[in-house]
C-alpha positions in Angstrom: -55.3 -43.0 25.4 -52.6 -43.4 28.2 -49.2 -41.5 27.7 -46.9 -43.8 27.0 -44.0 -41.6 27.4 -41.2 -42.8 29.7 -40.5 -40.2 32.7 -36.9 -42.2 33.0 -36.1 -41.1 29.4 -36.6 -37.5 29.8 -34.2 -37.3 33.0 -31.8 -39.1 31.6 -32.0 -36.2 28.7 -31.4 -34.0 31.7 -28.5 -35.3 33.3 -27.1 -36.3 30.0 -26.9 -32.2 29.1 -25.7 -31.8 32.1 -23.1 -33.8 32.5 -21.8 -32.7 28.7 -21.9 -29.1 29.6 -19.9 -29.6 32.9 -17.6 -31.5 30.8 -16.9 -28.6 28.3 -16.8 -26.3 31.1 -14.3 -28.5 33.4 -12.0 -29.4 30.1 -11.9 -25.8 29.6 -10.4 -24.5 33.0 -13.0 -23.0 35.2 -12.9 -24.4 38.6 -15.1 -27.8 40.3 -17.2 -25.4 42.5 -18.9 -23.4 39.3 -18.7 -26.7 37.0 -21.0 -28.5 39.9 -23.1 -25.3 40.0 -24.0 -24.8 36.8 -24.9 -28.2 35.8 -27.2 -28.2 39.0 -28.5 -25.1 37.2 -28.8 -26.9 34.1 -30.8 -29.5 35.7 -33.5 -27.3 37.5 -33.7 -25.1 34.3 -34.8 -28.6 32.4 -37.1 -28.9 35.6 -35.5 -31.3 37.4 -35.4 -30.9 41.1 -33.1 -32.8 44.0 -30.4 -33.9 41.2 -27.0 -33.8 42.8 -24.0 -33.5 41.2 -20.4 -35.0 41.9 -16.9 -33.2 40.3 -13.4 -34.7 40.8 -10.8 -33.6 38.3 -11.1 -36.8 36.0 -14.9 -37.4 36.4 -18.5 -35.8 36.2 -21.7 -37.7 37.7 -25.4 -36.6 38.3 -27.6 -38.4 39.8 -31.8 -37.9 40.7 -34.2 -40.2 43.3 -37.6 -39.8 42.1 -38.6 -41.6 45.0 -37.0 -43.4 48.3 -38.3 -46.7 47.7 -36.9 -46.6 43.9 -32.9 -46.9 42.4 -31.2 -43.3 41.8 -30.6 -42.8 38.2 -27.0 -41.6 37.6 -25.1 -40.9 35.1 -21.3 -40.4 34.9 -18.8 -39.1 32.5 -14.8 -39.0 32.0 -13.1 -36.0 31.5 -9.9 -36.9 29.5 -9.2 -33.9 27.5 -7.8 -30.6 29.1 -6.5 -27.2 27.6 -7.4 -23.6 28.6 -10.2 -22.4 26.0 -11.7 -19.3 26.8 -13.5 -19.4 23.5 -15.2 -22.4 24.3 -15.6 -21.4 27.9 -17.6 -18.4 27.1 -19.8 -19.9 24.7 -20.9 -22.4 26.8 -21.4 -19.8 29.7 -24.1 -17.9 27.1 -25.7 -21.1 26.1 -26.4 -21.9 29.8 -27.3 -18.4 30.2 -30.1 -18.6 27.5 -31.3 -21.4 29.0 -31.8 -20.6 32.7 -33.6 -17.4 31.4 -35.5 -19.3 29.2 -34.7 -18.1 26.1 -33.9 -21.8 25.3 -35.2 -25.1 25.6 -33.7 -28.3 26.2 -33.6 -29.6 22.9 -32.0 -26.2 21.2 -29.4 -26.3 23.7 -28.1 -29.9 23.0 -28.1 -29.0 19.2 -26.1 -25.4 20.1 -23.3 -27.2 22.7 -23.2 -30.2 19.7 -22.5 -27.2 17.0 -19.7 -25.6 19.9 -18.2 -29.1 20.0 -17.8 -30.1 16.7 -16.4 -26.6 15.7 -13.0 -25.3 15.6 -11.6 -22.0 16.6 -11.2 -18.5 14.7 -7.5 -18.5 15.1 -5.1 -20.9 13.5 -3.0 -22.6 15.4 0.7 -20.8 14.1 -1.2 -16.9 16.0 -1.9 -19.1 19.1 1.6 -20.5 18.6 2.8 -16.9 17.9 0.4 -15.1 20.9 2.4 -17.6 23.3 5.9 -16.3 21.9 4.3 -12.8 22.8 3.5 -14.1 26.3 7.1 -15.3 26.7 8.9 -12.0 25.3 6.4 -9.7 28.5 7.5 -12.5 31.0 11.1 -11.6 29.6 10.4 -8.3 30.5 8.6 -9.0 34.4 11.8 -10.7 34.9 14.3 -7.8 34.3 15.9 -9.1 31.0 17.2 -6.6 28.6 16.2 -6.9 25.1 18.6 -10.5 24.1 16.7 -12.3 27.0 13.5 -10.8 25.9 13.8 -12.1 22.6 15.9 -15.7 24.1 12.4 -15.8 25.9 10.1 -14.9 22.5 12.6 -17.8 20.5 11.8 -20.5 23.2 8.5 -20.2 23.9 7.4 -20.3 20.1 9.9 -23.3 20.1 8.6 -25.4 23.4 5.2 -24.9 22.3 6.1 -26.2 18.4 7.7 -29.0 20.2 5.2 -30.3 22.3 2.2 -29.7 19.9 4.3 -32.6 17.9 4.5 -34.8 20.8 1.3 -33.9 22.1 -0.2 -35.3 18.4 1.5 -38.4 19.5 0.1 -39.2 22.5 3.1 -39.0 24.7 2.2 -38.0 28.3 2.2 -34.6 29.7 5.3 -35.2 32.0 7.6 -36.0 28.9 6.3 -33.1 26.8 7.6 -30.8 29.9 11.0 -32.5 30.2 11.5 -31.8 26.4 10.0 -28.1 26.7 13.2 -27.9 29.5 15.6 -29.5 27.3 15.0 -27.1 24.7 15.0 -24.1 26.9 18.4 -25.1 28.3 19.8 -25.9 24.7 19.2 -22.2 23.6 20.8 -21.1 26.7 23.9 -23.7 26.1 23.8 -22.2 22.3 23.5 -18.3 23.7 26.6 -18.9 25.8 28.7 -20.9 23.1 27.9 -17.9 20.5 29.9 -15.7 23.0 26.2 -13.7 23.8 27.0 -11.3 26.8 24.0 -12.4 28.9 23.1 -14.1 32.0 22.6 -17.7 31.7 20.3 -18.5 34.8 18.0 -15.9 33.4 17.8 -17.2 29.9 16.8 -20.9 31.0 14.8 -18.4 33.7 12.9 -16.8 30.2 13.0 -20.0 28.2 11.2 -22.6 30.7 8.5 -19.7 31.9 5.8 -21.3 30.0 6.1 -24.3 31.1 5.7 -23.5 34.7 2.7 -24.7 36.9 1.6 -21.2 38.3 -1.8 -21.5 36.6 -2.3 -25.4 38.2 -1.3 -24.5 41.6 -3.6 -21.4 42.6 -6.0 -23.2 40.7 -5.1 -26.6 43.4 -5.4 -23.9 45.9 -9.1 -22.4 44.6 -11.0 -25.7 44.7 -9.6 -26.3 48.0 -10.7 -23.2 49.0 -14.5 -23.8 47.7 -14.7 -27.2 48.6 -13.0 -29.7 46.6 -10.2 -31.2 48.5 -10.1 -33.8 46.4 -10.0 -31.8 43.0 -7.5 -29.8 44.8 -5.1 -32.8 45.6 -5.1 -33.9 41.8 -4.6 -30.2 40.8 -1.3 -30.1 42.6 0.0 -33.2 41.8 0.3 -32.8 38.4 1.4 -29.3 38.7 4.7 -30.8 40.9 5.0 -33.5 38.1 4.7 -30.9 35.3 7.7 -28.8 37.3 9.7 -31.8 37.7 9.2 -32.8 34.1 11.1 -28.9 33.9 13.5 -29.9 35.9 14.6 -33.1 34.6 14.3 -31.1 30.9 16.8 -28.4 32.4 19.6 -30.7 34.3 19.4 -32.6 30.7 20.5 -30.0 28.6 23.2 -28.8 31.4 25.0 -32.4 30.8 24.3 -32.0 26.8 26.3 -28.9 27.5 29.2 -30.4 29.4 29.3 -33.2 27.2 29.9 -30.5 24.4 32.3 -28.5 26.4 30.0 -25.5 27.4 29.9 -24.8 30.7 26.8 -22.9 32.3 28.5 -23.0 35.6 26.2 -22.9 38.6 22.4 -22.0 37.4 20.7 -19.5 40.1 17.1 -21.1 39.2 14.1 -18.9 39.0 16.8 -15.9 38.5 14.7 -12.5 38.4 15.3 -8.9 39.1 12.9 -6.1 39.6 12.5 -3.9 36.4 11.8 -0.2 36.4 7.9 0.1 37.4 6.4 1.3 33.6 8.6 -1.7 32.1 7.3 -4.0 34.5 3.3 -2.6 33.6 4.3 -2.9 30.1 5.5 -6.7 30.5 2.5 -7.2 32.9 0.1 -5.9 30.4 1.9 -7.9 27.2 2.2 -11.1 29.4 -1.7 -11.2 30.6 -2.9 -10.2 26.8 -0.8 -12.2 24.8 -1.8 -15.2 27.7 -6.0 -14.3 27.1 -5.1 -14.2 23.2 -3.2 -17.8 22.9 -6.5 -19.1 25.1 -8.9 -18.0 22.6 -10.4 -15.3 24.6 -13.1 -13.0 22.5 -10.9 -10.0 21.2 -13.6 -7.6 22.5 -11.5 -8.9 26.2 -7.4 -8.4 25.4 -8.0 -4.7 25.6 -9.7 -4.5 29.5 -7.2 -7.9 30.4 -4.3 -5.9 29.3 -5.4 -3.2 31.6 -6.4 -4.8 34.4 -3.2 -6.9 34.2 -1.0 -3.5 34.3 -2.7 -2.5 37.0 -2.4 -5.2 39.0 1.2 -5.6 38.7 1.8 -1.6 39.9 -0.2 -2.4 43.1 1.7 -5.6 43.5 4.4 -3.5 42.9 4.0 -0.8 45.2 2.8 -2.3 48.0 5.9 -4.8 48.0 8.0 -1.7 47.6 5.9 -0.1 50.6 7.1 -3.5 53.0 4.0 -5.7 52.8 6.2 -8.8 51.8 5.1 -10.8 48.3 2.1 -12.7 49.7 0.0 -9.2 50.9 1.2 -7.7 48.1 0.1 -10.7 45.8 -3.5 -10.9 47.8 -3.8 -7.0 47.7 -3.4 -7.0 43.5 -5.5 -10.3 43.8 -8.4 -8.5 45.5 -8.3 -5.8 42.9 -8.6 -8.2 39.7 -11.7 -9.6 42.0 -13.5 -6.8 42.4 -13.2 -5.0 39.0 -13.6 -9.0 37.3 -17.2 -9.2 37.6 -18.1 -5.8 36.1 -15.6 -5.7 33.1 -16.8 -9.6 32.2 -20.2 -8.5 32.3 -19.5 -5.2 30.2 -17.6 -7.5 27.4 -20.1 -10.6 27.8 -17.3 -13.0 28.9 -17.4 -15.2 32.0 -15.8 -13.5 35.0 -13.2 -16.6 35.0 -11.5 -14.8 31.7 -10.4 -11.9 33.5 -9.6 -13.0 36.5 -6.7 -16.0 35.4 -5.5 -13.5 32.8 -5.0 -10.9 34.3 -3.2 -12.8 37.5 -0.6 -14.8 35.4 2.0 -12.1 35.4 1.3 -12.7 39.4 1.8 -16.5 39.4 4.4 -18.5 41.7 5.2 -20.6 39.0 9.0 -19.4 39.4 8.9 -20.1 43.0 7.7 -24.2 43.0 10.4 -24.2 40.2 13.3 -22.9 42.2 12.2 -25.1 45.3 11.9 -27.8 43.6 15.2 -27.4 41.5 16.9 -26.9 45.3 15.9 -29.7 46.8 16.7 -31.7 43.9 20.4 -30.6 44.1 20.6 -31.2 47.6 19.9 -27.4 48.8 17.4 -25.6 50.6 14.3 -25.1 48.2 11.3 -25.6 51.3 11.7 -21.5 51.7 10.5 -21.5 47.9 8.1 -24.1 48.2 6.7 -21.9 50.9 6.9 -18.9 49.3 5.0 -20.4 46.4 2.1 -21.9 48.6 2.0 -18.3 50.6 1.6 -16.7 47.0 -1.0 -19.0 45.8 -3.3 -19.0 48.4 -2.7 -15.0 48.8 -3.6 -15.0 45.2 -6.8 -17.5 45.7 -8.1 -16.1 48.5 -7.8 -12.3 47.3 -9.3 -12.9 44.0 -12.5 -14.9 45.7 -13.0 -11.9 48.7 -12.9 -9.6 45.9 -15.7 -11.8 43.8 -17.3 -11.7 47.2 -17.4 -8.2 47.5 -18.1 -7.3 43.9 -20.9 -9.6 43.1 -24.6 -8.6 43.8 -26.1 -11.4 46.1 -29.5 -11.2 46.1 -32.0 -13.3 47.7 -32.0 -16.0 44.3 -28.0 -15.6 44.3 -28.0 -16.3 48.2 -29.7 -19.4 48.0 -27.2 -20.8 45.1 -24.6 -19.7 46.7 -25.3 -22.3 49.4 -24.0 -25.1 47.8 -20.7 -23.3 47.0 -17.9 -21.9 49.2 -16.8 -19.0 46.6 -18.5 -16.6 44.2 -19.4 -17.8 40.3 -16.5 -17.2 38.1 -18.6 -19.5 35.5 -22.4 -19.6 35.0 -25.4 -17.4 36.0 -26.1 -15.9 39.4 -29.7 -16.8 39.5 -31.1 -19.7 38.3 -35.2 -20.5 36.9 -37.0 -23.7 36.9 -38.0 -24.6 33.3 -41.6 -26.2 34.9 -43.6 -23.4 36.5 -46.6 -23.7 38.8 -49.3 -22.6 36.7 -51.3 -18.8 37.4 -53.8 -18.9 40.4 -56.9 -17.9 38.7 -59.4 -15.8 40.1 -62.4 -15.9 40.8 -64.7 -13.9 38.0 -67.6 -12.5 40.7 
């Protein structure tokens, strides 16, 4: 009796898990070089060789040729939903894991990323809420405030985030959600001045807006640009220059609320910081990159080493500004150290590299820098110097945490030949990968 079983079918099965995995995995924050990576793994794990895969920041497509004298089958897929999930993220990066060592099959693999879908998180959504008020109290700290910014900073960030969770429910774009996030900010600062409050008011709106700065967009603009994906890249800082704007529209609103009430800020110094004594600064580095891995759902087994490494990084960005290397060495030199001790630490808490590396780094992000240049050249100043500065950062911060990837990760012969289709190291997704169809055993020959 003939098979009657349609090749077609089963590699559109292929691409289809594909694509839904790189989806997850995009939508989740790890970068287009290991998103294209792992669902070529994905696909040669299923048995399917010469699939190519595509990655822009919107849309996914894979696509096989069984032949040249037939059609390519492809398969595309829109990527409309985005939010940092490191829960999500890592569960994923185990499921592909199982299947590229075979502990999986196709089949088990779509039922296990339809039971990751359709499932929520462990946390409820006032700790994330709370772990992001944490976050803003450490960057409080990074900045030099004293304990009234510190908490300022812990009042707004619970506050911007309540804020545009509501808007977020309703639709309303990304860019309007950061102009009321900057509102808000200024309005505490505006009500911390009118109470008589002895503080600073360019470094509360500095504390208030912090998490509503694009640090996390723009080294991530500058990482696919890096590995590959000019394109991605393009998209990537776009939106993080509309995000700051958003900020900056927010901030000049509540400055003419102010006036308009007869509360004057007088002349903001945007992006105010100071330099805080070194163990103040670890201990704000170290709050600011756990409280960060905790509101993005990171396993709790992580938080502890994140912490860490976070501290750690800050002292030798510390120190080697404080030596004269100037804030983009200094920036690659902590970068290169997140890189390197990344891979090992992921491994020993089963998270993808990815985790550590973006958590530990925020405390390091220029996010304060494309605000301040930004701000300035909307008032008629001098803000390219910033705008500079936050590029020189970004890329110093890129580029360090990939040669320390480099450096850290064993390549063997099977990594070797998957690293060929990338330009950086896998933050996301196995180092090897297995082809579910194997040649079967030579025999030999009995006599």
């Amino acid at each position: 009796m003939a098979d009657t079983k349609d090749p077609s079918r089963d590699i559109y099965k292929t691409l289809d898990l594909g694509l839904r995995i790189g989806e997850m995995l995009l939508s989740s924050g790890a970068g287009a070089a290991d998103v294209g990576a792992t669902m070529l793994d994905v696909a040669h794990a299923c048995g399917l060789r010469g699939a190519t895969a595509d990655v822009t920041f919107t849309e996914l497509a894979m696509s096989h040729q069984t032949s040249f004298d037939e059609p390519a089958m492809i398969q595309i897929r829109n990527v409309r939903h985005r939010e940092t999930d490191y829960e999500d993220l890592t569960l994923v990066d185990h499921l592909v894991r199982d299947l590229v060592s075979g502990a999986v099959d196709r089949d088990e693999a779509r039922r296990r990323l339809a039971r990751i879908v359709s499932s929520g998180h462990r946390l409820p959504r006032w700790a994330v809420t709370l772990g992001l008020g944490v976050m803003g109290a450490g960057v409080g700290l990074l900045v030099g405030g004293d304990w009234v910014v510190t908490l300022i900073a812990f009042v707004a960030a619970v506050g911007v985030d309540l804020i545009q969770r509501q808007m977020s429910r309703r639709r309303l774009p990304g860019f309007y959600q950061q102009v009321a996030g900057g509102l808000l900010a200024t309005l505490i600062a505006v009500g911390t001045v009118a109470l008589g409050v002895d503080v600073d008011p360019s470094r509360v709106v500095t504390a208030g807006i912090i998490l509503l700065l694009a640090g996390i967009s723009f080294m991530g603009a500058i990482q696919d640009a890096l590995t590959g994906f000019p394109l991605t890249a393009g998209a990537r800082i776009l939106e993080a220059i509309l995000a700051t704007a958003g900020v900056i529209a927010g901030v000049s609103g509540g400055l003419t609320v102010g006036r308009m009430l007869g509360v004057n800020l007088g002349r903001l110094d945007p992006g105010s910081t100071s330099l805080s004594d070194l163990p103040v600064m670890a201990v704000g580095a170290a709050i600011t990159a756990g409280a960060f891995a905790f509101a993005a759902y990171a396993p709790p087994r992580s938080l502890a080493p994140i912490a860490v490494i976070g501290a750690v990084a800050q002292i030798a960005f510390y120190v080697s500004q404080d030596r004269g290397l100037g804030v983009a060495w200094s920036s690659a030199l902590a970068a290169v150290l997140v890189g390197l001790v990344s891979y090992s630490v992921g491994a020993g808490v089963r998270v993808p590299p990815l985790v550590i590396v973006v958590s530990s780094i925020v405390p390091l992000l220029p996010g304060l820098w494309i605000y301040r240049g930004l701000y300035l050249l909307s008032e008629g100043g001098n803000g390219l110097l910033s705008i500079i500065n936050a590029a020189a950062i970004a890329i110093a911060l890129a580029s360090g945490v990939i040669f320390g990837e480099y450096l850290a990760q064993p390549l063997k012969r099977e990594a070797r030949r998957l690293e060929s289709r990338l330009s950086g190291p896998r933050l996301v997704g196995p180092l090897r990968s297995r082809a579910g169809r194997r040649r079967p055993a030579r025999q030999t020959d009995p006599r």
